[in-house]
C-alpha positions in Angstrom: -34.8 -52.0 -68.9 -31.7 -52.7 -67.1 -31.3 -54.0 -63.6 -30.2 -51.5 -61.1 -29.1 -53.1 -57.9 -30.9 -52.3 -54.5 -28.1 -50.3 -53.2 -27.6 -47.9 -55.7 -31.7 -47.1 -55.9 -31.7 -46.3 -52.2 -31.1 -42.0 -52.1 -28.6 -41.4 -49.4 -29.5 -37.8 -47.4 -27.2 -35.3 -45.8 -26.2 -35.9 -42.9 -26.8 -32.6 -40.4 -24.1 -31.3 -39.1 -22.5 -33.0 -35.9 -23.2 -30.5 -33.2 -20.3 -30.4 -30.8 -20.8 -29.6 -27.1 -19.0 -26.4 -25.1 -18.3 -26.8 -22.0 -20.1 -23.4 -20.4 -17.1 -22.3 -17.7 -19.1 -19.1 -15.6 -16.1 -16.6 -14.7 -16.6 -13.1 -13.1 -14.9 -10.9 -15.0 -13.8 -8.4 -12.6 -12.3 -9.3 -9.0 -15.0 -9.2 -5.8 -14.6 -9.1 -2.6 -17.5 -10.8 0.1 -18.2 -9.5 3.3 -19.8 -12.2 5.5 -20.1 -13.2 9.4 -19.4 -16.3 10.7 -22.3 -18.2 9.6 -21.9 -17.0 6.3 -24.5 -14.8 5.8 -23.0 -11.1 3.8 -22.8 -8.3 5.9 -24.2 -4.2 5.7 -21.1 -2.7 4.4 -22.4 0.6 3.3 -19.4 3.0 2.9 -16.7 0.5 3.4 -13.5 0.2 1.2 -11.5 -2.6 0.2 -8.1 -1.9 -0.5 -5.5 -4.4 -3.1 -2.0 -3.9 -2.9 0.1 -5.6 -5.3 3.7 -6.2 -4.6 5.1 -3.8 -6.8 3.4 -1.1 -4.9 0.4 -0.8 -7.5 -2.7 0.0 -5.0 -6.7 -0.2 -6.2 -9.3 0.8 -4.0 -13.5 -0.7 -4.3 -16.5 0.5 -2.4 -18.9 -1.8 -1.1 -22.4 -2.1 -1.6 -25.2 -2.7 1.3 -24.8 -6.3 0.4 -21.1 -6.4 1.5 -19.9 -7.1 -2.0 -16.9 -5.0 -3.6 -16.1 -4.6 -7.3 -12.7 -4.0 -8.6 -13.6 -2.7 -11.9 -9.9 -2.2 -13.1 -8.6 -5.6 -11.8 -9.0 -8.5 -14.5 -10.2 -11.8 -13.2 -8.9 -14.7 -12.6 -6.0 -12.7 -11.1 -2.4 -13.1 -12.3 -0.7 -11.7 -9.6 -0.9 -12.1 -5.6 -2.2 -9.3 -3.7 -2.6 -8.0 -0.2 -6.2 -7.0 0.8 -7.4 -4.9 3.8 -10.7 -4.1 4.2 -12.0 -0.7 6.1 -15.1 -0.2 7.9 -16.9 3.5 7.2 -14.7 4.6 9.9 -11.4 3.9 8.1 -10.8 1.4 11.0 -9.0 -2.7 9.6 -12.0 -4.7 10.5 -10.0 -8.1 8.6 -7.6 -7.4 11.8 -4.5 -8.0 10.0 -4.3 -7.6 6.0 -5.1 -10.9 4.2 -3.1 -12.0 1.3 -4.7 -13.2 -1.9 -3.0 -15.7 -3.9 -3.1 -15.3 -8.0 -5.9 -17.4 -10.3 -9.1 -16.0 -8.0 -11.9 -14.4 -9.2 -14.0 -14.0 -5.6 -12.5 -13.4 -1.9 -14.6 -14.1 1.1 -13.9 -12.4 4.2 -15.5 -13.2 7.0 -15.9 -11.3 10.5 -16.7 -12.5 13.8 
């Protein structure tokens, strides 16, 4: 019988496949606007509209919702342009006071009100 050395005997098993780690990034995909007072706290915007102007003169309008959150649901986010927002109360009156501008690579504004 011959002589098999201890190494070879031993029965070497697969090793499973390395699992690699993803770093999870959470994006929105569409641009929001946030409606908040001062402390923070989102406001009742039922039937107001934000409004994004681009500087090319390319102009989309979002309704809010009564949680004072708007959807642009044509505008890609992050953004690769910069943009000028107003926001209008359900009276069509600038409640921002002047029109904010939004700089390019955001996915979420916050405006808030006094």
């Amino acid at each position: 019988m011959p002589i098999i050395p201890k190494r070879a005997s031993l029965v070497r098993k697969p090793k499973a496949a390395a699992r690699s780690r993803r770093r999870v990034r959470q994006v929105f995909d569409r641009f929001h606007v946030v409606v908040t007072n001062s402390a923070g706290i989102p406001r009742d915007t039922t039937g107001w509209t934000a409004v994004m102007t681009r500087t090319g003169g390319t102009t989309q309008t979002a309704n809010f919702d009564e949680f004072g959150v708007a959807r642009f649901t044509n505008l890609v986010a992050p953004t690769n342009f910069s943009y000028t927002l107003r926001v209008r109360n359900a009276d069509g009156d600038l409640v921002s006071g002047t029109p904010k501008s939004v700089p390019a690579d955001l996915e979420v504004v916050v405006v808030r009100i006094v």
